[in-house]
N, C-alpha and C positions, 0 to 999 in steps of 0.2 A: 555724618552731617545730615543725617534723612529727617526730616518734620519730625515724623512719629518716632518713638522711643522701639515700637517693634521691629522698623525696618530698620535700625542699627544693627551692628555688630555687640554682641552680648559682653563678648569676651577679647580681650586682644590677641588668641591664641587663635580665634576664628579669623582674626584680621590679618594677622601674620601667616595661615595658611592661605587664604586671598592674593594678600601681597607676594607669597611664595608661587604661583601660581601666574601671576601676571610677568613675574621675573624670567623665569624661566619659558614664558611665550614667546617674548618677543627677543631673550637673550640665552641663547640654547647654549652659549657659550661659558656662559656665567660659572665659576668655581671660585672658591678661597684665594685663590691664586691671585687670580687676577683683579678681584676686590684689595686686595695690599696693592698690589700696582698703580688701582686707581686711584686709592688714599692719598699715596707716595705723591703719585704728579697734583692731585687739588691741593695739598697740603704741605709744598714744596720750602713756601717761606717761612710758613708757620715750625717746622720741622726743624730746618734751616736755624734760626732760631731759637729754638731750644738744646741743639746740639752746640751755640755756639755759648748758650749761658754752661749749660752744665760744662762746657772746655773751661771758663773763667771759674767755676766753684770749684774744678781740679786744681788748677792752677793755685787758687786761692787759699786751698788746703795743705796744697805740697809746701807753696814760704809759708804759710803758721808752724808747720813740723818741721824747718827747719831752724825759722825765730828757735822755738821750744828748746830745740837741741844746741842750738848758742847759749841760749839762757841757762842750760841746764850746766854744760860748759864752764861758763860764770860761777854758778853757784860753787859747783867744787872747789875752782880755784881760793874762794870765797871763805871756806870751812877748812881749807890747808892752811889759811893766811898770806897766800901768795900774792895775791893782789888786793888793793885797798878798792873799799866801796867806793865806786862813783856816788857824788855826791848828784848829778844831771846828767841827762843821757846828751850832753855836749859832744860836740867835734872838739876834741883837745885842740889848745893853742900852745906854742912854742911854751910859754910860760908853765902851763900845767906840767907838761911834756918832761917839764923841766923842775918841777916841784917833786914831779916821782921816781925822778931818777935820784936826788939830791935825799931820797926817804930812803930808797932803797941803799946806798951809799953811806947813810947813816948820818949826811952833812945837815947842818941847820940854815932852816928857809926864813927870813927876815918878814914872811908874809904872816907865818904861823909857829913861830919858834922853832926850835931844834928838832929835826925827823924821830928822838928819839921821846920826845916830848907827845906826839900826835901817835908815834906808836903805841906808847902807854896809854894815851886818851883813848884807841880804839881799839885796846883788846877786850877790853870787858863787850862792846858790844856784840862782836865777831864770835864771843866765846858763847854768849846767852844765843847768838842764829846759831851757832855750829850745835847746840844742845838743843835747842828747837827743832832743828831738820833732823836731829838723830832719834828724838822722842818721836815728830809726826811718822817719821820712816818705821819706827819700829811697832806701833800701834799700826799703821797701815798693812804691816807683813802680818801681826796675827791676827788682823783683824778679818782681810782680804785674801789670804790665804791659808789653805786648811792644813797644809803641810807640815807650816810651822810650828803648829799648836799640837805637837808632840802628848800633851798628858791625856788631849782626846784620840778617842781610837776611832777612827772612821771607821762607820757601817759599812757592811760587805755588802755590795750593791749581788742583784740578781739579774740576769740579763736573759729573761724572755725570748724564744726565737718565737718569733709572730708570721707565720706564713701568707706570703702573700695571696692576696684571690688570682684566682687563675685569669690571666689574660683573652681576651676575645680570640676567637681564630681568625687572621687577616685573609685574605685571599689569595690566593697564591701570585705570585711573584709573575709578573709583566715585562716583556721585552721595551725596548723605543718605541715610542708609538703606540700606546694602548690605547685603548677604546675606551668611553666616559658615558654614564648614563646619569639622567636624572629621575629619581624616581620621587613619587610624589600620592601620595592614597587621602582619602577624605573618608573617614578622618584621620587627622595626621598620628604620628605617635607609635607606628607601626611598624616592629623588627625586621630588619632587613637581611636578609641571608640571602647568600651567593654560591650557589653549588650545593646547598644544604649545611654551609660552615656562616657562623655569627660573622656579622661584619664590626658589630659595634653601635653601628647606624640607625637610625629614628627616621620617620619620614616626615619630613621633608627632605633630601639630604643626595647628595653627589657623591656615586660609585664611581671612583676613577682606577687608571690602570687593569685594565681586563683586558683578557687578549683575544685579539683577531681571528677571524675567521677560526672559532671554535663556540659549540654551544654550548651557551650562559643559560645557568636557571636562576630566577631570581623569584625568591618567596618572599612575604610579606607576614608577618605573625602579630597580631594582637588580643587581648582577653577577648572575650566573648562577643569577636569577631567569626568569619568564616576565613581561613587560611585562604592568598594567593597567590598564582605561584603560573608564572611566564617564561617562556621558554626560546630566547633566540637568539642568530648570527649577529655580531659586530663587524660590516664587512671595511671599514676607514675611521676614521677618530673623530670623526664630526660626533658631537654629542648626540645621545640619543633619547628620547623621554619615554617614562612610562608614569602614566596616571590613570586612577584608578580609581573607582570607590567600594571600602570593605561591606560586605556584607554580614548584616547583626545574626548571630546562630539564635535558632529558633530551639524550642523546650527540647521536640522532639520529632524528629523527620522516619520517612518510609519510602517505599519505590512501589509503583505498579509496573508488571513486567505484563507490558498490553503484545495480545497473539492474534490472528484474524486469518481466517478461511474464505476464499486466498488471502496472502499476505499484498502487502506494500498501499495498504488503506493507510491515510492520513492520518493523525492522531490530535485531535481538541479537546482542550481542556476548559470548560465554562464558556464555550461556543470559540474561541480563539487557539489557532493554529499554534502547533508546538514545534512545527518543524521537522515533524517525527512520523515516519510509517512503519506499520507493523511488520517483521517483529521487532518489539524495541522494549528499552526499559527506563520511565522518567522517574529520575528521583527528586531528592529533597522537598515529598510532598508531607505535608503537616500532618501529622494525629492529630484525630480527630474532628480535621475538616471537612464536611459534604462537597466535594467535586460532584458534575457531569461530564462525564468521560463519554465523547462521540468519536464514530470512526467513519469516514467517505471515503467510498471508492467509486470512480465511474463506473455505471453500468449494473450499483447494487444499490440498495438502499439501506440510509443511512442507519446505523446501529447505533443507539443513547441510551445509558443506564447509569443511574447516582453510585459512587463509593465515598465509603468513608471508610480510614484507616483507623484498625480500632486500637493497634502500638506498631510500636517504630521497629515494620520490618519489609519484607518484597511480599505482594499480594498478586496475584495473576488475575487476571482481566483478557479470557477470552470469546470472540465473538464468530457467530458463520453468518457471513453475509447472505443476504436474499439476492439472489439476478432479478431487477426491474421486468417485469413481463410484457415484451414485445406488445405494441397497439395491435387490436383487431384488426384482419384487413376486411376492405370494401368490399362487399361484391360486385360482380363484374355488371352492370346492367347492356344487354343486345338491347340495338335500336331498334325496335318495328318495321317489320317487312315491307318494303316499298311496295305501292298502289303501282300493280300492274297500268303502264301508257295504254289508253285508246286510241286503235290508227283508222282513220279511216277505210270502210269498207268498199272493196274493189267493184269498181262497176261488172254487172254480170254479164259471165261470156257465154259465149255457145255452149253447151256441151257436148263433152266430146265421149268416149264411150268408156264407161268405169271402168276405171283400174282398182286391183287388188292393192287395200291399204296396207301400208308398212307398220309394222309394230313399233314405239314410240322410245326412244333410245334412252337409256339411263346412266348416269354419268360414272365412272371408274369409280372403285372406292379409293377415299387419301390413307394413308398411313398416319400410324397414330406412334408418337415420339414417345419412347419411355423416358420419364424423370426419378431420378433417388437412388437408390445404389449405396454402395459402403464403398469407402477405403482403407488401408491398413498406415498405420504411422508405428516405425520404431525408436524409439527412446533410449541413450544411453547417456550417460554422464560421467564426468571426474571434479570430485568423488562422487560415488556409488549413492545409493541411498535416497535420495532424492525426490520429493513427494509432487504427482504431474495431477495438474489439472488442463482436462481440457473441457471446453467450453464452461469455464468453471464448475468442475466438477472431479470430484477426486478419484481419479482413474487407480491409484498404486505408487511405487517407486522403480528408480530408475534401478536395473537397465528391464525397459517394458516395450510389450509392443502391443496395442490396443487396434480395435477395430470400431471406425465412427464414419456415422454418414457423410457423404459427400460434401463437398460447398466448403463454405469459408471455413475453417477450423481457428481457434483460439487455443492454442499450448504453453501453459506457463508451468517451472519447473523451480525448486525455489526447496533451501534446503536451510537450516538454520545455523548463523555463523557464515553464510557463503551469499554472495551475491546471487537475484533472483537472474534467470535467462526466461522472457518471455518473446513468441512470435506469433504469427499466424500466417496459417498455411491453407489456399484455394486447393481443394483434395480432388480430384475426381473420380469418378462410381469406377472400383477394380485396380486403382492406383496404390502404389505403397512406396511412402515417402522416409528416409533415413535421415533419425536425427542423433547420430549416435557418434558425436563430437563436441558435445556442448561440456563448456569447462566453466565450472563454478569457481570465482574468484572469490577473494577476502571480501565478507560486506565490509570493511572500513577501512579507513588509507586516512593521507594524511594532505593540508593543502597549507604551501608555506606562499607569502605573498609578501615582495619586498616592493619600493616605491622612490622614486625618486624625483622630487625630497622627499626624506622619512616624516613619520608623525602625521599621517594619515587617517580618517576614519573609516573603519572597514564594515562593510554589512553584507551577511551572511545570510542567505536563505531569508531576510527579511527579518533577521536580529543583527542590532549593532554590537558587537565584539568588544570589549572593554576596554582591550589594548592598543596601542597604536604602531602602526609598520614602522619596522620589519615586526610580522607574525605570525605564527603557527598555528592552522585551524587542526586539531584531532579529531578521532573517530567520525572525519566523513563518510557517509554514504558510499560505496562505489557505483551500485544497480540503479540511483535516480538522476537528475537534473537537477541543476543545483544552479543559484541566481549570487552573481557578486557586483557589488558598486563602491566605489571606492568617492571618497570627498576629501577636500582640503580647502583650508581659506586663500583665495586669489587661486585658485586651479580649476580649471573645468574639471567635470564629474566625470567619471567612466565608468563603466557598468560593462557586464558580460556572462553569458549562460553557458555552460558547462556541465557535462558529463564524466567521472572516470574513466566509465570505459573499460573496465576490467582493472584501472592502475590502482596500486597501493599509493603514490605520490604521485602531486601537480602541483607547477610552482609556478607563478604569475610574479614577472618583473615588471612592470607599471612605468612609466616614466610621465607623467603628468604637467600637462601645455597651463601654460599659462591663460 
């Protein structure tokens, strides 16, 4: 109904995904099922109604086949001669009653002569019907039936066995109580598979009976789309939604697998955060489009260089960060030596007889504080191998013991595939500090986040997640901070920062205030 002819809907199949979409917002409940239901109760008299005419066209059809089979009745008696034609479909009177009995009897009737008088008058016509129904009956059998037309030989029919197409695969079989999704992609049209088995289904469309507290994959397949594919618990039978929008497959895609000295640098692509610190690998980047590929780490300066991928495969992208070079310090400025005070000079006294003067005393000397010194730091890890910077700088692998000046130390240990372990350690000159329990975890784990109510939106590190709770984030980080906020319509927002921690799994149960 929009003014402009643009702001319509093109197509009714865009209107129907629209209206599909508002259905299932505000009615999570909505299936097949219970649209018959609805029908049933608006459509109650209407229904009503038509179940009572088609009772009267039963009815009405049963006495015609009955008439038919009276008449037909009639007719034999009719062609044996047993009984004489009604002349009107009359209620006999005592008199007629009485005419036919006086025929059959052979007596004569004073209304119409002698019975055997009216017999004679009606056999010719009884003989021309009885010749009539044998001629129409016998053209009807060869004409209607091929049986009887013996001099033709019927064709030998051939009978084809035609294989059927093979039926979809259902989903496997559901106790009481299964679980119901609604799934729904933009654009719609999109194969639905449950477990990696066809369902049958198109999206828009309502997956019912799956079972509980077990994990569902559900893929999405269409042409020259990018496949979908979610992965989570049904933990009660409330319906659950997944909406989504496909992604169009590009000609031809590549990876950069970006490295950096030290690692766990940012990683931006055309000045905008990916989410990603070094080491890591981004795909699905285009041939042959120019990217700027920048890397920030506190404490270095920033590293930016153009790629362009020249075919669709993994390109490395490694950088050695610069350490920012500490500000000059000030020198120290001494304030100018105080102007000796003038005291007044003592009135003069007598003299008294010279003494021998005393030599003029000079003040101890201070001691002077040594600064600088080394200490020693030992290094071991699980597993082994493991490349140490300290003070960003690449000392060797682990199991190491290095020798570095005094003071603040900075030790980061960081091995590829494994969680980074970084700390710092205040050394002091002739100290030797054991660091030879450090346990390299999985860099990645998993963060599964349910809600209650479900159909939440979730934001990840400052990307909104496509799916709606219950969700499964993969290949988290374990070695960083990691940012989550969760929304829904009439729900206060909740937000919260987190770490692994060394865990491969974190699972955040939400229950969200109104």
């Amino acid at each position: 109904l929009a003014h402009n002819v643009e702001d319509r809907f093109q197509n009714a199949g865009d209107f129907q995904v629209e209206l599909t979409k508002f259905l299932y917002a505000i009615y999570l409940d909505f299936s097949p099922r219970k649209l018959s239901s609805f029908i049933t109760e608006i459509f109650h008299e209407e229904m009503s109604e038509e179940s009572r005419k088609a009772a009267q066209v039963v009815a009405r059809e049963q006495q015609t086949a009955s008439i038919n089979v009276n008449e037909g009745a009639k007719q034999i008696e009719i062609v044996h001669g047993e009984t004489p034609i009604p002349t009107q479909p009359s209620i006999p009177t005592r008199k007629t009653a009485k005419t036919a009995t006086a025929i059959r009897a052979g007596e004569s009737v004073t209304d119409s002569g002698t019975a055997r008088e009216r017999t004679r008058r009606s056999r010719w016509p009884m003989t021309l019907t009885a010749l009539l129904l044998l001629g129409a009956g016998a053209y009807a059998g060869f004409r209607f039936v091929p049986e009887l037309r013996f001099w033709e030989k019927a064709p030998e029919t051939v009978t084809k066995e035609v294989t059927p197409p093979p039926k979809p695969a259902e989903p496997p079989p559901a106790p009481e109580g299964a679980g119901v999704i609604n799934i729904i992609s933009d654009p719609a049209g999109a194969a639905i598979l449950v477990n990696g088995r066809i369902t049958g289904l198109s999206t828009p469309a309502t997956v019912e009976k799956l079972p509980l507290n077990e994990e569902i994959t559900i893929a999405l397949s269409k042409p020259d789309y990018n496949d979908f594919e979610q992965t989570l618990i049904l933990k009660d039978t409330s319906p659950q939604r997944i909406l989504t929008r496909l992604v169009p497959l590009r000609a031809e895609t590549g990876a950069i697998s970006v490295t950096s000295t030290p690692g766990g640098a940012s990683v931006l692509i055309d000045g905008k955060e990916t989410g990603q610190t070094t080491p890591t690998t981004i795909p699905n980047i285009e041939v042959g489009k120019k990217l700027k590929m920048t890397l920030a780490l506190k404490g270095y300066e920033e590293f930016s260089r153009e790629v362009t991928l020249a075919e669709a495969k993994t390109v490395p992208f490694d950088a050695a960060l610069t350490v920012i070079p500490p500000p000059p310090k000030k020198e120290e400025t001494k304030p100018p030596p105080a102007k000796p005070v003038e005291t007044a000079k003592p009135k003069p006294e007598p003299k008294k007889p010279e003494a021998k003067p005393t030599p003029p005393t000079t003040p101890p000397p201070t001691e002077t504080v040594v600064t600088g010194g080394s200490g020693t730091i030992k290094l071991a890890s699980n597993p082994s191998g493991a490349d140490v910077f300290i003070n960003a700088e690449y000392r060797g692998t682990t199991p190491l013991t290095v020798t570095v000046p005094s003071g603040a130390v900075s030790v980061l240990v960081n091995k590829e595939g494994k969680s980074r372990y970084s700390t710092k350690v205040n050394l002091r000159p002739g100290e030797t500090v054991n660091l030879t329990n450090i346990a390299l975890g999985e860099l990645f784990g998993e963060v599964s986040i349910t809600t209650t109510p479900p159909r939440a939106t979730v934001v990840f590190d400052g990307q909104t997640i496509p799916a709606k709770t219950p969700v499964t984030i993969r290949r988290v980080r374990t070695d960083q901070q990691h940012s989550l906020s969760i929304t829904l319509d009439g729900f206060r927002p909740w937000a919260r920062s987190f770490s692994m921690e060394g865990q491969t799994q974190k699972s955040f149960n939400v229950v969200l205030e109104q």
